[in-house]
C-alpha positions as CSV (number, residue, x, y, z in Angstrom):
1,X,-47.4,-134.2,36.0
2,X,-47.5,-133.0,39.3
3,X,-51.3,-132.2,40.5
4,X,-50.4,-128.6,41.5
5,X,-49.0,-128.0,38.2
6,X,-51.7,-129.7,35.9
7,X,-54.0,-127.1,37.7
8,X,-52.1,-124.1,36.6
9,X,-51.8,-125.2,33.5
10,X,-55.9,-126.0,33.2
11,X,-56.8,-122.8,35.0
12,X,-54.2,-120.6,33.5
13,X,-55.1,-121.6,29.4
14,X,-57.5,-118.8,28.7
15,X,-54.6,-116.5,30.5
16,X,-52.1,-118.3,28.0
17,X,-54.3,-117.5,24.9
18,X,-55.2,-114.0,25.4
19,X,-51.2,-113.2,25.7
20,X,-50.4,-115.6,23.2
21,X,-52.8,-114.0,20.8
22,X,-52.3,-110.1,22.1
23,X,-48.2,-110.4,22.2
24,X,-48.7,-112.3,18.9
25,X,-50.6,-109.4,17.4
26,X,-47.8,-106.6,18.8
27,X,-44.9,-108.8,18.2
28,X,-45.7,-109.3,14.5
29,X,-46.4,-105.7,14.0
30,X,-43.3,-104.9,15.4
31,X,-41.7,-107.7,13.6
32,X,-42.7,-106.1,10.2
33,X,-41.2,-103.1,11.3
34,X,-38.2,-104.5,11.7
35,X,-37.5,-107.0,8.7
36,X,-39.1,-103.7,6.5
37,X,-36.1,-101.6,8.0
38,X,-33.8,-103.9,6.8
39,X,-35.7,-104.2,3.1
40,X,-35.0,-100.3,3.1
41,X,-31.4,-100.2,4.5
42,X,-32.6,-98.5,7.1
43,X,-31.0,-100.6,10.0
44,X,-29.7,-97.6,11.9
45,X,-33.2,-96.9,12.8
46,X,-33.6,-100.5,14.7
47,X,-32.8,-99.4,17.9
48,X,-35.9,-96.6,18.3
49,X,-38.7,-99.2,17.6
50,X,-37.0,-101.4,20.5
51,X,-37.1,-98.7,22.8
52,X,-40.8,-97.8,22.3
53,X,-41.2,-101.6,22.7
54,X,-39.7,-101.5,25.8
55,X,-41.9,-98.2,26.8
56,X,-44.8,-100.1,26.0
57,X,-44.2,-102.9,28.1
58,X,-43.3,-100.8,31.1
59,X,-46.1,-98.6,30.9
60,X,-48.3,-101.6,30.3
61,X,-47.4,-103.1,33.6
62,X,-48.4,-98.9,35.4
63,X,-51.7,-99.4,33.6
64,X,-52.1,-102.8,35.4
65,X,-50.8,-101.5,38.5
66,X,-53.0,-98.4,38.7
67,X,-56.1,-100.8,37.6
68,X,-55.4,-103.1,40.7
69,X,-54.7,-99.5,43.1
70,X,-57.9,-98.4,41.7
71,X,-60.7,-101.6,41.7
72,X,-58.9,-102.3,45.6
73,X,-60.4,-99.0,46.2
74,X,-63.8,-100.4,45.9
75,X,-65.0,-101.5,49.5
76,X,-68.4,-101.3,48.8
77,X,-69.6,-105.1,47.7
78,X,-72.3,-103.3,45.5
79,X,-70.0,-100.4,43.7
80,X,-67.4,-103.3,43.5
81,X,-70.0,-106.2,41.5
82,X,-71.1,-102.8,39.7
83,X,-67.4,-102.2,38.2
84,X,-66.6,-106.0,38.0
85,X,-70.1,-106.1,35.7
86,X,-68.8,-103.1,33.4
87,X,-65.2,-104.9,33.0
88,X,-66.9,-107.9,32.2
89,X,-69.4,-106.4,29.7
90,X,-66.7,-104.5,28.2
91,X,-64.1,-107.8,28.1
92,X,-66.5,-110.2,26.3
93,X,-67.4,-107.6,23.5
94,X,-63.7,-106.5,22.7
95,X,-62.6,-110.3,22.7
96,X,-65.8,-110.9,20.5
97,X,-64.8,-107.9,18.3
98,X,-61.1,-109.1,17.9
99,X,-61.9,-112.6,17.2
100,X,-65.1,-111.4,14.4
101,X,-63.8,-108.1,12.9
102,X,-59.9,-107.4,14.4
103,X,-58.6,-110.1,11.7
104,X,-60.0,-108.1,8.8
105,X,-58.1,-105.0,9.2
106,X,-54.7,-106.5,10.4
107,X,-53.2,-106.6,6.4
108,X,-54.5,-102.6,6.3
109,X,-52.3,-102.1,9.8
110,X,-48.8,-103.4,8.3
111,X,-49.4,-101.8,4.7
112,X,-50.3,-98.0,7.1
113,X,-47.6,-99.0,9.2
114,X,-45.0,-99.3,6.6
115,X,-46.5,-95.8,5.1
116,X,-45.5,-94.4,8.2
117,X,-42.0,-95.8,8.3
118,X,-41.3,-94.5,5.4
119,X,-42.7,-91.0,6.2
120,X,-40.6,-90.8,9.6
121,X,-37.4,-91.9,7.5
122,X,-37.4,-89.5,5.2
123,X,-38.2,-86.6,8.0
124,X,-35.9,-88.3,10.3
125,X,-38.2,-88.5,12.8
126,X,-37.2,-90.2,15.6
127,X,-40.0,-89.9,18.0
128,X,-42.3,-91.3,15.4
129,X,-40.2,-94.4,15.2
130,X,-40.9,-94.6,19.0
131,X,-44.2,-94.2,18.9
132,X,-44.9,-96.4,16.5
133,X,-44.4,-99.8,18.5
134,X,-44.5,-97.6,21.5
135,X,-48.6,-97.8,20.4
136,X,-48.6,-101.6,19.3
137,X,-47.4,-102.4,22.1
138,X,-49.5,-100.4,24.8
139,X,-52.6,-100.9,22.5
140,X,-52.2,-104.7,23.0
141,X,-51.1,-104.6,26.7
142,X,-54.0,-102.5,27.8
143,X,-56.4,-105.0,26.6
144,X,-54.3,-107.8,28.3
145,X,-54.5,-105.5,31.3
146,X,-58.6,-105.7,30.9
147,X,-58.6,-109.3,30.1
148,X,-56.6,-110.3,33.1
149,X,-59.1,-108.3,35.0
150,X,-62.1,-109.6,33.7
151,X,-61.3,-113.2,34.1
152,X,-59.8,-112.4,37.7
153,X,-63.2,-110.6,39.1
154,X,-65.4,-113.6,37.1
155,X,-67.4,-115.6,39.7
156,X,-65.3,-118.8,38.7
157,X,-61.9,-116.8,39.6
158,X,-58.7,-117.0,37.7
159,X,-55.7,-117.4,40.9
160,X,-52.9,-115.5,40.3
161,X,-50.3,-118.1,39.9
162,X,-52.4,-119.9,37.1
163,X,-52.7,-116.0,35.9
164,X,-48.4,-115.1,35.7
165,X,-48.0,-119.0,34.3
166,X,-50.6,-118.9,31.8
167,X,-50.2,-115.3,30.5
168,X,-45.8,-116.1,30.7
169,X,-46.0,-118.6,28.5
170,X,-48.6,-117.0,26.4
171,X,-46.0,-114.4,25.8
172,X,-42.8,-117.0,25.6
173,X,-44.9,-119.2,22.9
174,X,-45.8,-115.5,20.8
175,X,-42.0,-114.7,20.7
176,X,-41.2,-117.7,19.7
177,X,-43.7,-118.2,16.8
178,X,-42.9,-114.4,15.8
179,X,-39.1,-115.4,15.5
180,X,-40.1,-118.4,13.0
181,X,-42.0,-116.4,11.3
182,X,-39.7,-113.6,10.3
183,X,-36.3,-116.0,10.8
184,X,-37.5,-119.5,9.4
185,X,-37.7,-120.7,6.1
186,X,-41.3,-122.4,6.1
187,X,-44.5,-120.3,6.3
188,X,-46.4,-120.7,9.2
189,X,-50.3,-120.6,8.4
190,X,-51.8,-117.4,10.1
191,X,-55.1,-117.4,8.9
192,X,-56.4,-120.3,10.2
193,X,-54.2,-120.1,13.6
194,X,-56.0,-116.7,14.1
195,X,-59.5,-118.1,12.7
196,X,-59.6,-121.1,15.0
197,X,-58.0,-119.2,18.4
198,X,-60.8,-116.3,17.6
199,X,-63.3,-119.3,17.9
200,X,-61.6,-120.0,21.0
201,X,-62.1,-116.1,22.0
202,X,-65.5,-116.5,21.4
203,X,-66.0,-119.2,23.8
204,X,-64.2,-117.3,26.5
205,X,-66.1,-114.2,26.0
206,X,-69.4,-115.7,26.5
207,X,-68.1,-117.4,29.7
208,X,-67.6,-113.7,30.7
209,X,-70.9,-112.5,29.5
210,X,-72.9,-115.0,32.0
211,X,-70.2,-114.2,34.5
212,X,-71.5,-110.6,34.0
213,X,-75.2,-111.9,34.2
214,X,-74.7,-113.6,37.1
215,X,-73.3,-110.4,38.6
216,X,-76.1,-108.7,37.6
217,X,-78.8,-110.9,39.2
218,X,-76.7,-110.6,42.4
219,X,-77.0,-107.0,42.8
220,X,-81.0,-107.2,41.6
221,X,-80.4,-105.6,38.1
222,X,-81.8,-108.8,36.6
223,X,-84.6,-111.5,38.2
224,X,-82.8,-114.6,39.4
225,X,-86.3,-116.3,37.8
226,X,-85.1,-119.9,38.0
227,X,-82.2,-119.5,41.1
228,X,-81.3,-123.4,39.4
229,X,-82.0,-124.5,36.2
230,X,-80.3,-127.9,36.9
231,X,-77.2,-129.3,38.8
232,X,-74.8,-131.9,37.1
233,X,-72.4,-131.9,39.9
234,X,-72.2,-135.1,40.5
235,X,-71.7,-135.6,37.1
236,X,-68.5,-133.1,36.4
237,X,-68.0,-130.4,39.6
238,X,-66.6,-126.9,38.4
239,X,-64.4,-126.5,41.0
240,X,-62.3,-130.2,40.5
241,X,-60.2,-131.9,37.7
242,X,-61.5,-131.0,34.4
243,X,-64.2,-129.1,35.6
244,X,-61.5,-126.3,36.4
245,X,-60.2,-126.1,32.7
246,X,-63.5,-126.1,31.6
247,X,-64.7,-123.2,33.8
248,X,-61.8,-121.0,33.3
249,X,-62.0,-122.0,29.5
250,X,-65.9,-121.8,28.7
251,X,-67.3,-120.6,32.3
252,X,-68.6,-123.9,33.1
253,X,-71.4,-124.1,36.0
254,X,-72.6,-127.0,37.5
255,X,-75.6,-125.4,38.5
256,X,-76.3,-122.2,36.6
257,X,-79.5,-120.0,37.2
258,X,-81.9,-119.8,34.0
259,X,-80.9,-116.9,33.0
260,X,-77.1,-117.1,33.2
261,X,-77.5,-120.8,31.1
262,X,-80.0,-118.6,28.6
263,X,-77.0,-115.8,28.2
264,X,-74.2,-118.0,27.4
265,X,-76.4,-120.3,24.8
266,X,-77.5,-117.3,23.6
267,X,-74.1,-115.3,23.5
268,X,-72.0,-118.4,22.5
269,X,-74.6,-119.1,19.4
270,X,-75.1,-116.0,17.8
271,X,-71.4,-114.8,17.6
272,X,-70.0,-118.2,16.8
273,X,-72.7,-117.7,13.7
274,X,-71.2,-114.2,12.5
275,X,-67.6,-115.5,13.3
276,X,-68.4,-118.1,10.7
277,X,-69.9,-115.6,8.4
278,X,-66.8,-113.4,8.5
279,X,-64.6,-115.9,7.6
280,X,-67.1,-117.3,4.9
281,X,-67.3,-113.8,3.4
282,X,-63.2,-113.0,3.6
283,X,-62.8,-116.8,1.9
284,X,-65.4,-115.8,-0.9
């Protein structure tokens, strides 16, 4: 494998499993909309979920451009850490929330969704259709839209090539499963593909968390207190090799402050508790 590419993939992976598991989420939904069309004979109807797919998608990619137009705007270094540290806050808890709770409720969305298919059949209401995946679709883009952000304005940087490859095949690899799903003859286990990438989630939130706190300390919110806890650079650099994969996956730092190391321990072992809970409980 070329060097170049081995360092998109690396860098791009937490880009590939946010898509994968966001177009995952939307796809399926939309998925079940479609296979329950054809359970009701209502095939005709097909075509209005595709175009509020396609709405979705396009106003997906507005919201992203707008975002961009909008954090550009900040010149200021200080008002610019300030927004990066609410995107980052705000990142790390809804990837913790989807990975803990988001799971628990997805059964409740197709059985409401189907209720509302039925309702817009019977009034003929094609707008509804529309909206429908029109929604599922937006709702998952705008958090890809955050996501992308988040991991972008981190300290350890996500470059936009590793970005478009990562979160492209993200989306290739969610169609694809989504077409096995509802095509193939086999059953693909979803509930421990969504336990163990939620895991992953974690992990990737908590890099974002002691991005945030780094942030923080930078613009004297926080005291630096220790400005290096230790340095193990010359044992695994974060900007070479492995080192990249692992600071775009986990938020690696050869040579974190105190506080920053405190934050992701702390972050990464208290959620990674609950996560385990949740899944204890649902299993029970």
């Amino acid at each position: 494998m070329p060097a170049n590419l081995g360092v998109l993939l690396t860098e791009g992976f937490p880009s590939f499993l946010i898509t994968f598991r966001e177009a995952l989420e939307a796809f399926l939904l939309v998925g079940i909309m479609l296979s329950y069309l054809d359970r009701v004979n209502a095939k005709a109807y097909k075509r209005y979920l595709y175009y509020g797919v396609v709405a979705g998608l396009l106003v997906s990619l507005v919201v992203a451009f707008l975002f961009q137009v909008v954090v550009s705007q900040f010149e200021n270094e200080y008002y610019r850490n300030c927004l990066m540290i609410g995107i980052l806050l705000f990142a790390s808890g809804v990837l913790t929330y989807m990975a803990i709770w988001m799971q628990r409720q997805a059964r409740e969305r197709a059985s409401e969704v189907q209720k509302q298919l039925d309702s817009h059949i019977d009034a003929r209401n094609l707008v509804g259709m529309v909206s429908l995946s029109f929604v599922a679709v937006l709702r998952e883009g705008f958090e890809t839209v955050l996501f992308f952000s988040a991991l972008a304005y981190a300290p350890q940087g996500l470059r936009f090539e590793s970005g478009l490859t990562g979160g492209l095949l993200g989306v290739a690899a969610s169609i694809a499963l989504v077409y096995v799903l509802l095509r193939g003859s086999r059953r693909v286990p979803l509930t421990p593909f969504f336990k163990y990438t939620g895991l992953l989630l974690i992990v990737i939130a908590a890099g974002l968390f002691s991005s945030s706190v780094n942030l923080m300390q930078a613009v004297d919110w926080l005291p630096v207190m220790v400005e290096q806890l230790f340095d193990i650079s010359w044992i695994l650099r974060d900007d070479e090799g492995i080192g990249i994969f692992l600071r775009a996956l986990f938020g690696y730092n050869a040579a974190p402050t105190a506080l920053q190391f405190v934050a992701w321990v702390g972050y990464l072992g208290l959620f990674v508790v609950l996560w385990k809970r949740a899944y204890a409980s649902a299993a029970a």
